[in-house]
C-alpha positions in Angstrom: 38.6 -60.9 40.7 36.9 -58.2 39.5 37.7 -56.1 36.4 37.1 -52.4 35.6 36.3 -51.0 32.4 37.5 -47.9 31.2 35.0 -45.3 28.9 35.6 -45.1 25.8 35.6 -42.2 24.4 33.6 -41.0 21.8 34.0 -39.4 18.4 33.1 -35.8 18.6 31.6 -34.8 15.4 33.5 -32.1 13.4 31.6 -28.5 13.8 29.8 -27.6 10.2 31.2 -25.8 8.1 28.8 -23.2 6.9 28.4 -23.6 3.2 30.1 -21.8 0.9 28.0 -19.6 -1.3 29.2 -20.1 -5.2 30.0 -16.7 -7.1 28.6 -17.5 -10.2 24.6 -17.7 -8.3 25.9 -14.7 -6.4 27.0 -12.7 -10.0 23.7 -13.9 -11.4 21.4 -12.5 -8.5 23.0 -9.4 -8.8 22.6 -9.4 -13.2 18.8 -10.1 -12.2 18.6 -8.0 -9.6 20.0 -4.7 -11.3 18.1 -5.7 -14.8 14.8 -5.6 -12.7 16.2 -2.1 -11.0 16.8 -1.0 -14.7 12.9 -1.8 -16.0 11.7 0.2 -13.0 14.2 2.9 -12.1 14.4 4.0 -16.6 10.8 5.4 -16.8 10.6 6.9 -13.5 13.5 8.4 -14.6 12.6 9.4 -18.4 9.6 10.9 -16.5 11.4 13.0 -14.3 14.1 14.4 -16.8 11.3 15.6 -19.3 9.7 17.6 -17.0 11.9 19.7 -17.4 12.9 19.8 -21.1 11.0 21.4 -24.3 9.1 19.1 -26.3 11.8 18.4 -29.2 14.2 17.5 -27.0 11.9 14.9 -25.3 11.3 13.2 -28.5 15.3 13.8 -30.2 17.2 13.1 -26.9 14.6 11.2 -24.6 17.5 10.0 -21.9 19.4 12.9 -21.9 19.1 16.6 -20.0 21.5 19.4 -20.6 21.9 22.4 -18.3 20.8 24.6 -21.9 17.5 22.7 -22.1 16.8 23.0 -18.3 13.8 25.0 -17.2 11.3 25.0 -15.1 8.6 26.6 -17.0 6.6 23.8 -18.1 6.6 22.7 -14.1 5.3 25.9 -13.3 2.6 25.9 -16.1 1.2 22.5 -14.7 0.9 23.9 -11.2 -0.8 27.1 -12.1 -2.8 24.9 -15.4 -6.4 26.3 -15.3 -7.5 22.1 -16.7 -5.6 21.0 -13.5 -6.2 22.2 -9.9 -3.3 20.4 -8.6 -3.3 22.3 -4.9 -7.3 21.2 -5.2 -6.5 17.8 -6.4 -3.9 17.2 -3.5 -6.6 18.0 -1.0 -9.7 16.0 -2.3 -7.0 13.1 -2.3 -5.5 13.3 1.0 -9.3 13.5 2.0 -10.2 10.7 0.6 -7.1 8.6 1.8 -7.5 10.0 5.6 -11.2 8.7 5.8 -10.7 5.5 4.4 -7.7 4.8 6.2 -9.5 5.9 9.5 -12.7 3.8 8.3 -11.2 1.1 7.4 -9.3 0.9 11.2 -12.2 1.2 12.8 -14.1 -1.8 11.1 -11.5 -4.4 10.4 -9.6 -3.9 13.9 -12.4 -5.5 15.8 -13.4 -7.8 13.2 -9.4 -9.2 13.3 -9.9 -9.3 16.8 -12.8 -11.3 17.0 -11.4 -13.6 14.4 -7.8 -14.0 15.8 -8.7 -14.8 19.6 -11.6 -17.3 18.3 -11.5 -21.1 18.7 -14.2 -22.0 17.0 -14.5 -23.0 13.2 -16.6 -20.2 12.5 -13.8 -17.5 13.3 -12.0 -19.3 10.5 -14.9 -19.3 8.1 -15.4 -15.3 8.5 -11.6 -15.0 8.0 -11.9 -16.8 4.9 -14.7 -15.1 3.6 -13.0 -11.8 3.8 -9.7 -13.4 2.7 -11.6 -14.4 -0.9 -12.8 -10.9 -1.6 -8.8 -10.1 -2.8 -9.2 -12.9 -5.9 -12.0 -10.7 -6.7 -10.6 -8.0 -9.0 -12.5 -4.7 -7.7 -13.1 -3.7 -11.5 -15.5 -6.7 -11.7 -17.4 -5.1 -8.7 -17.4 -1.3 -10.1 -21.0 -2.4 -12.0 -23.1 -3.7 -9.1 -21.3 -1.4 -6.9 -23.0 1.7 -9.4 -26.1 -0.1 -9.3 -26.2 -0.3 -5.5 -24.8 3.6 -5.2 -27.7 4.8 -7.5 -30.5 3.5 -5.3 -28.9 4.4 -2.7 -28.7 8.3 -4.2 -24.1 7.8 -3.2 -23.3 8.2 -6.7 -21.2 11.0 -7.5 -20.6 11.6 -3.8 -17.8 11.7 -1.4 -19.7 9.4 0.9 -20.3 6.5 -2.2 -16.9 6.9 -3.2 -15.4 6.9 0.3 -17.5 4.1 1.1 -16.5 1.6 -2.0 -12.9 2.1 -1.3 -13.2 1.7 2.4 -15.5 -2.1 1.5 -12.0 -2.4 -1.2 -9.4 -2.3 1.8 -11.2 -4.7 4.3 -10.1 -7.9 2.6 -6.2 -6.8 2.7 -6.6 -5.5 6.5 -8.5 -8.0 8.0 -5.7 -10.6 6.9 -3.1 -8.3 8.3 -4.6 -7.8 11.7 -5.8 -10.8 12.0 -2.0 -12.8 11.7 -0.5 -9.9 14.0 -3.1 -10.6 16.7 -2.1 -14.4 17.0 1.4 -13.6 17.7 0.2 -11.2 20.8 -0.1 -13.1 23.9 -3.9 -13.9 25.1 -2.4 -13.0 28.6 -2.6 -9.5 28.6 -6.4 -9.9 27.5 -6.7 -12.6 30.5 -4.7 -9.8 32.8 -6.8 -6.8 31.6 -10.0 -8.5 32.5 -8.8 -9.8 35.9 -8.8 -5.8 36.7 -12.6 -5.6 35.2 -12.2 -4.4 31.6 -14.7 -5.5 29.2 -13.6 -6.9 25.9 -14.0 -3.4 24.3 -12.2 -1.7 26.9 -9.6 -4.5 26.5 -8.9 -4.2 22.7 -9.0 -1.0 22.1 -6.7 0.1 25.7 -4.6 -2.6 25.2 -4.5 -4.5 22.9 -4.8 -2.2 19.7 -1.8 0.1 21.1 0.2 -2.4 20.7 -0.8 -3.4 16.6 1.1 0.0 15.5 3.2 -1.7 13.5 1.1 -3.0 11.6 -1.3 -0.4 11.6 1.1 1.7 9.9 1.7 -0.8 7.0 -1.9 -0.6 6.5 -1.6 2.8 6.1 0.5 3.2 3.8 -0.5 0.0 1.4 -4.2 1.8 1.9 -3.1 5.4 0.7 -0.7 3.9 -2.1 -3.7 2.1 -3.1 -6.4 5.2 -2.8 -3.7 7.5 -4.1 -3.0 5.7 -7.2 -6.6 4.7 -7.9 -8.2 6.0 -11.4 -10.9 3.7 -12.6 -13.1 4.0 -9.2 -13.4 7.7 -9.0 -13.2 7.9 -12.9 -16.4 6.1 -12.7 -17.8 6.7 -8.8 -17.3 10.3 -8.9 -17.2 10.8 -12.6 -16.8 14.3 -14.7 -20.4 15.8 -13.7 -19.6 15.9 -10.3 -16.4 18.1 -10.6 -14.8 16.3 -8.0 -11.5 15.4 -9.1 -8.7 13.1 -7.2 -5.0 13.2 -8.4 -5.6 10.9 -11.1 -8.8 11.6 -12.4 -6.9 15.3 -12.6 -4.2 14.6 -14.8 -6.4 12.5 -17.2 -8.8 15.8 -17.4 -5.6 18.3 -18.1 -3.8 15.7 -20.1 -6.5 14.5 -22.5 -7.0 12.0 -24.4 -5.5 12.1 -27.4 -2.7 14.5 -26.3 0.7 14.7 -27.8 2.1 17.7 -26.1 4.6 16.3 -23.6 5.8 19.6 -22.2 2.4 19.2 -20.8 2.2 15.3 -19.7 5.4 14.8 -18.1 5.1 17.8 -15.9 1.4 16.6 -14.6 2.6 13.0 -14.4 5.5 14.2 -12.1 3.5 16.5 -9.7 0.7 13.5 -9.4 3.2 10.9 -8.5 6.1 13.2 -6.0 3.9 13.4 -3.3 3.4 9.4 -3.3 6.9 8.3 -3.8 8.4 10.6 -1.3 5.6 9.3 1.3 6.5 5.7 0.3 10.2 6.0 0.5 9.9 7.9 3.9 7.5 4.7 5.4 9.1 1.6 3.1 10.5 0.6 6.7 7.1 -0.1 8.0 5.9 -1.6 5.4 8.1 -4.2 6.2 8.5 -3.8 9.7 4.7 -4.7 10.3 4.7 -7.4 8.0 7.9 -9.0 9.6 6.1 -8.0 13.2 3.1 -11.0 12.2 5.3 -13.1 10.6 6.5 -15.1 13.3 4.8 -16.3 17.0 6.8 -14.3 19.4 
């Protein structure tokens, strides 16, 4: 006599619930959130208000602007300012931050290259060794770097100061490239040289059209960066060689010891407008190329 056995059947496990998210963490993100906002949205804004007020109502009412104390005079009397060239300054700038971004491509592209489709522990050492030139603040360098630009007669030049800054971005872009090239597939390198492209041809037809993402976040972190600098052309360039970035500009129409804000404010504001609207424009970039080498994909 034989005997059958039915299945049993088996607890099904309740879906998951997807936790709740409590309102007091959510209230307190927000508080921190909109406090940090606060700390960096006031100045900017103090800045931009008394650039166009008269210099007792800067100091009496530093958060308010009236329609009455409106005016653009002081503006105008920073752009035409015989101390600061700002149409001159713009230029030198955006000089300096197109060859540094284009030298600074041009070397660390193929270095990343190199170093992201390597196998060996020596692709990892060279990564490294560029990696630990950012702990290394760059004002710690600015004295052997003058040592080395005075025998080499690039001291108060375009070339010396192009050249320190381009030597200053490596680190930063080598990192970058180098984790966006490991998510790109090694097939379209092993495809590329199945049709008889060399490994130049291969990088720079194929593979580097592809890094734009993260090319343009290296853009803009390197012109942010070049834009904003003051100490290395303060000191590279320096006064004698009446070469002036934006920076360097405004701290030569400014002064040192100058109290006249009708003055400051407007210079500050026509240095840094150019910058923020170029951030703002690219912010998506910035963290689209990051996001891009992220993850393997």
């Amino acid at each position: 006599m034989t005997t059958t056995t039915t299945p049993t059947a088996r607890p099904t496990a309740a879906p998951a619930t997807p936790a709740r998210r409590s309102p007091v963490g959510a209230i307190v993100r927000w508080i921190a959130l909109g406090g940090t906002a606060l700390v960096m949205l006031v100045p900017l804004y103090v800045l931009v208000i008394s650039a166009f007020k008269p210099q007792d109502q800067i100091i009496q009412h530093p958060l308010e602007i009236s329609p009455s104390s409106f005016t653009l005079e002081f503006l105008w009397n920073a752009i035409t300012s015989t101390k600061f060239n700002v149409i001159a300054a713009y230029g030198v700038t955006l000089l300096f931050v197109a060859l540094v971004n284009l030298f600074c491509i041009l070397l660390s592209a193929p270095v990343a290259y190199v170093i992201a489709r390597g196998r060996k522990k020596w692709h990892m050492a060279l990564l490294l060794l560029f990696v630990s030139g950012l702990f290394i603040p760059g004002q710690v360098t600015l004295i052997p770097v003058v040592f080395v630009l005075r025998v080499l007669g690039l001291i108060n030049t375009i070339p010396g100061f192009v050249l320190f800054e381009t030597a200053a971005t490596l680190p930063v872009t080598i990192f970058l490239f180098s984790a966006y090239l490991r998510t790109v597939p090694r097939d379209i390198d092993e495809a590329a040289a199945l049709d008889g492209a060399g490994r130049i041809r291969i990088f720079w037809s194929c593979i580097f059209p592809i890094m734009r993402p993260v090319v343009a976040t290296v853009v803009v972190l390197n012109s942010i960066g070049v834009w904003n600098d003051f100490v290395s052309p303060q000191i590279i360039l320096g006064g004698g060689s009446g070469i002036y970035t934006v920076t360097t500009g405004v701290y030569a129409a400014v002064g040192e010891f100058s109290t006249d804000y009708t003055v400051v404010f407007p210079t500050l504001l026509l240095a840094i407008a150019p910058i923020v609207v170029f951030f703002v424009i690219m912010q998506r970039h910035i963290i689209g190329g990051l996001v891009a080498g992220a993850t393997k994909g």
